[in-house]
C-alpha positions, 0 to 999 in steps of 0.5 A, spaced: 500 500 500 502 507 498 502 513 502 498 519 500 505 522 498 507 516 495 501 517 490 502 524 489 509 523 488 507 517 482 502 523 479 507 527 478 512 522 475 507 520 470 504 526 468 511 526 464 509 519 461 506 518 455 500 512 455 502 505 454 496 502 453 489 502 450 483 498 453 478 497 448 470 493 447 475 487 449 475 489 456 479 486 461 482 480 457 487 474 459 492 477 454 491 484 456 493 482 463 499 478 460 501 484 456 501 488 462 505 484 466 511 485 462 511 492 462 509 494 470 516 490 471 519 493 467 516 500 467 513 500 474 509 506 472 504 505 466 499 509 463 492 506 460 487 509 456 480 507 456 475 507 450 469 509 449 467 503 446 470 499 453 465 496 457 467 498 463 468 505 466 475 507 467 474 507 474 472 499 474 476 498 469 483 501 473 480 497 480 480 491 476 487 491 473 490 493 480 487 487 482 489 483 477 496 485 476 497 486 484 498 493 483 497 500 485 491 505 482 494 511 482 490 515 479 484 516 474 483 522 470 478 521 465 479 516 462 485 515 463 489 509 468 495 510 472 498 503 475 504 502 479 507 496 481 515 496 484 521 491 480 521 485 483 528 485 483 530 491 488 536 492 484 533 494 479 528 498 481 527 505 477 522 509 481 524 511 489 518 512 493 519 518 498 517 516 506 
């Protein structure tokens, strides 16, 4: 779980990020989890869209992810999704959270 600062923190880092991925009429799919694991290792911070076509809200649609992805929701703004996972190597981690 991350603190509010920690969250304020993610913000910022990702407002200068541009976004990664589209969530379409699809919804939340297998594949789509199994594309975005890879990418929340590799980043821990990534960016979502979703369409108007999806089926969920994107509010639905972030919990769900955070959920199936053992991530962090860090934001929602519009239709946009912000999910933070840290590196499961500490070596490798790019994100140092504040306390």
């Amino acid at each position: 779980m991350i603190t509010s600062k920690q969250r304020a923190f993610l913000r910022g880092v990702a407002s200068l990020q541009d976004t990664l991925f589209q969530m379409g009429k699809e919804g939340v799919t297998e594949a789509f989890i199994r594309q975005l694991d890879p990418a929340l290792e590799k980043r821990e911070l990534i960016k979502i869209k979703v369409l108007d076509t999806a089926p969920l809200t994107a509010r639905e649609t972030g919990e769900t992810l955070a959920k199936a992805t053992r991530s962090n929701l860090v934001q929602v703004i519009g239709r946009k999704i912000v999910l933070y996972r840290p590196a499961s190597d500490p070596d490798k981690r790019k994100i140092i959270l504040p306390r």
